[in-house]
N, C-alpha and C positions, 0 to 999 in steps of 0.2 A: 467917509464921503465917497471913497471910489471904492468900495464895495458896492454901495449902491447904485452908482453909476452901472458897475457892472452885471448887477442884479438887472438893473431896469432895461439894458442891453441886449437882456440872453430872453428877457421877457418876450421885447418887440422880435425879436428874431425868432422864435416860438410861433409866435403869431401870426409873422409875413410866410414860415413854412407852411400852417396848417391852412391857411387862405388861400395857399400855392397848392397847395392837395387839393382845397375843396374845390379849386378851378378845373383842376386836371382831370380828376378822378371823380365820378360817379355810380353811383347802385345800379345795376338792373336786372330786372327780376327773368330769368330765362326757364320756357319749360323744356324739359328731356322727357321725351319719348323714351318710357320703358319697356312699350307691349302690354300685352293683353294679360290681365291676371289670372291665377291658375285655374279658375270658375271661369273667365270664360274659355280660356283655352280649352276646358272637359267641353263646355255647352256651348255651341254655336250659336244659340236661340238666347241666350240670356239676355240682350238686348232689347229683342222681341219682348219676352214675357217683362222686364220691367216696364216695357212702355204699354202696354197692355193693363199692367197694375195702376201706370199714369192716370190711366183714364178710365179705373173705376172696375176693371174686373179681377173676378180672384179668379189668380193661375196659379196649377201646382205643376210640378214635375217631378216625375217617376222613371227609375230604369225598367218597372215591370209592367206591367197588363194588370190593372187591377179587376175585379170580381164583384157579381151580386150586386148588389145596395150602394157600393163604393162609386161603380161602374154609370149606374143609374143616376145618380145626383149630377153627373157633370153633363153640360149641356154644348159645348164642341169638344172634340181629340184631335189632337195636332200630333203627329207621327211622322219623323222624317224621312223613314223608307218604309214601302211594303214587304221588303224582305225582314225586315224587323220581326213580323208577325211569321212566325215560322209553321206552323200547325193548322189544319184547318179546323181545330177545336174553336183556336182562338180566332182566327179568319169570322166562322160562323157567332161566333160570342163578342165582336163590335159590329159585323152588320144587321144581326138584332137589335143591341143597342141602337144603331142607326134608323133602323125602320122603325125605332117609336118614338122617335123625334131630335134625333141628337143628332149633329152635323160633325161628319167625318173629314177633314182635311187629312189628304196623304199625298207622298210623294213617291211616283213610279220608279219600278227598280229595273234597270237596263238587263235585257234580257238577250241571248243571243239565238234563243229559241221560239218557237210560237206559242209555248203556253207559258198565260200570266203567274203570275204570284197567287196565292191562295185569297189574300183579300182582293184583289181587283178581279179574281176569276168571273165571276157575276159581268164585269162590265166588258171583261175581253181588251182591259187596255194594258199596253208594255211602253216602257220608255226605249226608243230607239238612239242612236248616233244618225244625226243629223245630214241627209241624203244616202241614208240608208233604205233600199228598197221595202217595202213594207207586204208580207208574203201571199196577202189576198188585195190587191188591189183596189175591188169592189166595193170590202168591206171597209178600209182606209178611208174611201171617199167620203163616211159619213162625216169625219174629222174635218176634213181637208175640202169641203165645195165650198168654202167661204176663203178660204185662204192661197196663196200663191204657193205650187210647191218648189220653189227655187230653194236651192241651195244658200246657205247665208256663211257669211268669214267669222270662226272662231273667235268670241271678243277676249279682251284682256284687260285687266286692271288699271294700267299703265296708260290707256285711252277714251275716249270719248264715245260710246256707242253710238253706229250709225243708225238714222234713222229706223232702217230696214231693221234690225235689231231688237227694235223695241215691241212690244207687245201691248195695245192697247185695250184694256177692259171697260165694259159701260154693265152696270145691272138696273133695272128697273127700278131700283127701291133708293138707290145713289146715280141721280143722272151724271153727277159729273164724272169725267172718264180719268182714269187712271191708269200711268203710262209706267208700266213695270220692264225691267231689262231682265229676261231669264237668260241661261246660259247657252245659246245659241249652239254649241253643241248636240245637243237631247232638246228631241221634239217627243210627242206622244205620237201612238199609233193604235189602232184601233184591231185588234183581229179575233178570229169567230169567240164569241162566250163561251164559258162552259156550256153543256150540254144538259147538265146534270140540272142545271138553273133555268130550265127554260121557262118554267111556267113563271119565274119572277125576272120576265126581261128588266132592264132596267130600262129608263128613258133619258136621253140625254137632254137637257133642257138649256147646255150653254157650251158654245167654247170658243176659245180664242189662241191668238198665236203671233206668229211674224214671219218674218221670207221666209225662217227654214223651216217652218212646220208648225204645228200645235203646240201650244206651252200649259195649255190652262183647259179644263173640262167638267161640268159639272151635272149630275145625276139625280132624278129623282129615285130613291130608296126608299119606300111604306111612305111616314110621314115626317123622313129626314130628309139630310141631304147626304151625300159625296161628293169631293171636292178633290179636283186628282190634277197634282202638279206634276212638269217633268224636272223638275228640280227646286228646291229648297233655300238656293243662296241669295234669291233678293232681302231673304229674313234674318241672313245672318249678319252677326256683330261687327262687322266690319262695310256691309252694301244697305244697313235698316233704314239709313236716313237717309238714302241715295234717291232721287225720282219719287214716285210715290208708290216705293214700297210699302212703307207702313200703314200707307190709307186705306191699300188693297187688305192689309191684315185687318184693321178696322171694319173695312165693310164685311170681312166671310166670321172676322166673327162679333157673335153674340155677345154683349159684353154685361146681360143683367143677369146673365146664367154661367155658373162654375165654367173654365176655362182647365184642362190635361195636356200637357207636352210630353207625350210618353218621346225618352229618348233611345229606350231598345238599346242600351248600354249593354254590352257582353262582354261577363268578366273571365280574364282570362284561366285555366286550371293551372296546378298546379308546377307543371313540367313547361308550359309558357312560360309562368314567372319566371323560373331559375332559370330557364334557358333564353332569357332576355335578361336578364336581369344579375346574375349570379353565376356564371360562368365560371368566371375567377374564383369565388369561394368553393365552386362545385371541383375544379381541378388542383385546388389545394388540400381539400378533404382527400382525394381518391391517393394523391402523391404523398399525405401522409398517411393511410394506409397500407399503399405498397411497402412505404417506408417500415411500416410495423410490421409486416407480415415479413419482411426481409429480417428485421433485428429477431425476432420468434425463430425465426429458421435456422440461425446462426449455431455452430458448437465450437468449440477448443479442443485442440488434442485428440489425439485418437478415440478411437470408439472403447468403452470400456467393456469386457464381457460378464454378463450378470451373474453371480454367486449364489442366486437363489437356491439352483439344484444340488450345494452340497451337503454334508452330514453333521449334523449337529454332536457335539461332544455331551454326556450323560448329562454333569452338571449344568448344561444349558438348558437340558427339557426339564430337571428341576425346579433351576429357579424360576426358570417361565412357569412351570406350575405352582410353585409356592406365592410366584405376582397373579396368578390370576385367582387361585383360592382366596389370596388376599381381600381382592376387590371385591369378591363377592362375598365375603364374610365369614370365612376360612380361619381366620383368629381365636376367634371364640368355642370351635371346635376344638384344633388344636391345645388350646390351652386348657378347655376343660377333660382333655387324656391326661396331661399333666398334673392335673390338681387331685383325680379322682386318684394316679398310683401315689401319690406324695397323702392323703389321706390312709388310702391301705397300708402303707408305712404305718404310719400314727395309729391307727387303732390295733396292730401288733406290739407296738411297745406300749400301747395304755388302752387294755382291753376293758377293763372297766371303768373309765372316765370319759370315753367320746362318744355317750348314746344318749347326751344332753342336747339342747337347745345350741344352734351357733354361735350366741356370744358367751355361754358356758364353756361352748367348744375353745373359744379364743382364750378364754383365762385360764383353761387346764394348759393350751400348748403355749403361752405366754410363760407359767408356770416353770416349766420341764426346759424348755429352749431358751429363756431370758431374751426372746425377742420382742421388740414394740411392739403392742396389740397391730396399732398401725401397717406396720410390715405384715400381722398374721390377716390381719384382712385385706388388701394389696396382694396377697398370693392368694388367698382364696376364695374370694368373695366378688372384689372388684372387677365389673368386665371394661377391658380396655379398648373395647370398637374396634376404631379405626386408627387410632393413633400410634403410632409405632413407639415413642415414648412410654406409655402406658404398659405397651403388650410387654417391653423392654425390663421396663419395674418389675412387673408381676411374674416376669420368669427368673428375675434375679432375687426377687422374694421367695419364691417355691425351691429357687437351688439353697438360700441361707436354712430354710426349713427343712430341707430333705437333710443337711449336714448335721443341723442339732437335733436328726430325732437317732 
């Protein structure tokens, strides 16, 4: 009975703990910011192109310039710098594509000089720093008669952008207006075209901006378009969803025709990598090769002087010539001078018996000698190569024969 008691005791007390947890203590579920994963940390636009996929177009993206037929099917190219395009092969192979119908989005590349990039050359536009004088005045003003040229305050992440900051876009075909924040830093500017291009002026058909200049411009090109940003970060993965960024990507592009992100990725060769990247492995290779080339160098003892230039003793040149007849086959010569005067022996003590057959030969000096046939063919018959065993028999055979005859 007071087991049970005791039993029933440790129960309730079990019970009043775990009611006393579940009062005190609760679950909550908390998120941790980890950052941005290694995709998009490469691609700033990944953002962009999923939400572009959202709503029904196909985008690809490439680090190269593709070609021909590839080139042809897409129907906008999003490129985040003009210096991206390095060539004027390639320059001139997307503004054809463009003038037969394809709409080019690009973003100006800050210049410290007056001549453009190779693909904006045709328009004569450069991305400048913001109250930065612009070198033709005249020709600036095509930008800028709609716009205020004041100087605007560097924005930052950390704040609210001021009014004056914002950049407001209207197009014809989307009346409602769309209030994008470029980076107030870089404005566009406008200076002389190429020359080379005259007879294909372009015509500017839009542009817009904020206090500190032009942010946004657009071109008619054959039967495309050009679309020339001074900067690229309202679309990136971190400002997509800010204001209406993304409606602005919406309306410039197409979305029932193929969509390209060329990212003009440049990879680094091979003397970049190691020398980012490998430093350490590259100065423990070189320290252990010094290391190697010092243990190689190393001697003990004095120097020893070389014996090569003295005189050989008779029996040395010898047997060096008895080893090298050897090798090349010198046995069987040798041995057969032996065999033929141990014969002339034999046929002086049995002039009429050795002008038979060779194994007649054998049984006459088997006969006279009482040696083994065996041993008489072993000394005369047998060639022993190369074997020194062999040669060894056969001359110990020939000296037993030369004694019984």
């Amino acid at each position: 009975m007071r087991h049970k008691t005791l039993a029933l005791l440790l129960v309730v007390l079990l019970g009043l703990a775990g009611w006393a947890l579940h009062q005190r203590f609760e679950f909550v579920t908390e998120t941790v910011d980890v950052g941005a994963s290694p995709l998009a940390r490469r691609d700033p636009l990944l953002a962009a192109r999923r939400y572009l996929e959202r709503i029904g177009a196909r985008v690809t993206a490439r680090d190269h310039l593709p070609r021909g037929a590839e080139l042809a099917a897409e129907g906008t190219l999003i490129t985040g710098n003009a210096a991206e395009v390095l060539t004027a092969g390639q320059a001139q192979q997307l503004l054809d594509w463009a003038a037969e119908g394809g709409h080019l989005i690009v973003t100006a590349a800050t210049h410290d000089s007056d001549r453009p990039d190779p693909l904006l050359a045709p328009f004569g536009v450069i991305r400048r720093a913001a109250g930065t004088p612009a070198p033709e005045p005249d020709v600036a003003k095509k930008l800028a008669e709609l716009l205020d040229s004041a100087s605007g305050t560097p924005a930052t992440d950390d704040r609210r952008p001021a009014e004056s900051e914002m950049t407001e876009l209207v197009f014809e075909a989307h009346p409602e207006q769309a209030r994008v924040h470029f980076d107030p830093r870089f404005i566009l500017a406008e200076v002389a075209p190429d020359g080379e291009r005259g007879d294909r002026r372009p015509r500017r058909i839009y542009s817009a901006g904020s206090a500190a200049g032009a942010h946004f411009a657009q071109y008619e090109w054959g039967d495309g378009l050009v679309s020339v940003l001074s900067d690229q970060r309202p679309w990136h993965n971190d400002r997509i969803g800010l204001h209406d960024h993304a409606y602005l990507l919406r309306i410039l592009v197409d979305v029932d025709r193929p969509v390209l992100v060329l990212h003009g990725a440049r990879v680094p060769n091979l003397l970049q990598l190691v020398a980012t990247h490998g430093r350490e492995a590259l100065l423990a290779g070189a320290l252990f090769v010094f290391a190697w080339l010092l243990r190689r160098a190393r001697r003990f003892g004095p120097l020893r002087a070389s014996d090569a230039d003295g005189r050989r003793a008779l029996g040395e040149h010898i047997l060096a010539s008895s080893r090298y007849r050897w090798r090349h086959g010198g046995a069987g010569a040798l041995l057969r001078g032996a065999r033929d005067t141990v014969l002339e022996r034999a046929r002086r003590r049995l002039p009429e018996q050795l002008h038979g057959a060779p194994q007649a030969q054998l049984q006459v000096l088997q006969e006279h000698t009482d040696l083994p046939q065996e041993t008489l063919r072993q000394a005369l018959h047998i060639d022993p190569g190369t074997d020194p065993a062999a040669l060894h028999g056969s001359v110990a055979s020939l000296q037993s024969l030369w004694k019984r005859l």
